[in-house]
C-alpha positions in Angstrom: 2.9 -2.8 8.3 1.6 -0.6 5.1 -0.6 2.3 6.4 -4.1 3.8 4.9 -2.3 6.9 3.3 -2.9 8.6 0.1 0.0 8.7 -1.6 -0.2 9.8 -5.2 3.5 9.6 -6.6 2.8 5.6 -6.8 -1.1 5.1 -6.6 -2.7 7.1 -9.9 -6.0 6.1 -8.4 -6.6 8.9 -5.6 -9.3 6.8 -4.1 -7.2 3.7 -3.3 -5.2 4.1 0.0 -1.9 2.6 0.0 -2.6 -0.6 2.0 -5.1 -1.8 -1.2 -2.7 -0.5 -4.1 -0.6 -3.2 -6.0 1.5 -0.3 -7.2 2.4 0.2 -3.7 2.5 -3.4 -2.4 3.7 -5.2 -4.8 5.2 -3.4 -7.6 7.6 -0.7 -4.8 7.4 -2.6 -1.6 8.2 -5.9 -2.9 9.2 -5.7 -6.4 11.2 -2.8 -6.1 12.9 -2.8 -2.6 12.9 -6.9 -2.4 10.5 -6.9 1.4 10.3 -10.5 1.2 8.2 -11.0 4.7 4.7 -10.6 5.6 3.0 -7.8 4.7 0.0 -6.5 7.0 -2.4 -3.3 8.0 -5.1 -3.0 10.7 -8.8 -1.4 11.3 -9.5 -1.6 7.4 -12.9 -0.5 8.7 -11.4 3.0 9.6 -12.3 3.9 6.0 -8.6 5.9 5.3 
């Protein structure tokens, strides 16, 4: 489960929480460390 942080070493854009950023997802999470499963958050309504 990705979580609604900020987390500027991979995301440039400081308004994009890490559970929206490609960078994050895709590119590190998947790209980089090769997660190959299902990747989820929760309460996107929280507004993180």
């Amino acid at each position: 489960m990705v979580a609604h942080l900020a987390v500027p070493a991979f995301e440039k854009n400081k308004n994009l929480p890490s559970t929206l950023s490609k960078a994050i997802v895709t590119d590190l999470l998947k790209g980089q460390m090769g997660f190959k499963g299902l990747v989820f958050t929760d309460a996107l309504n929280m507004k993180g």
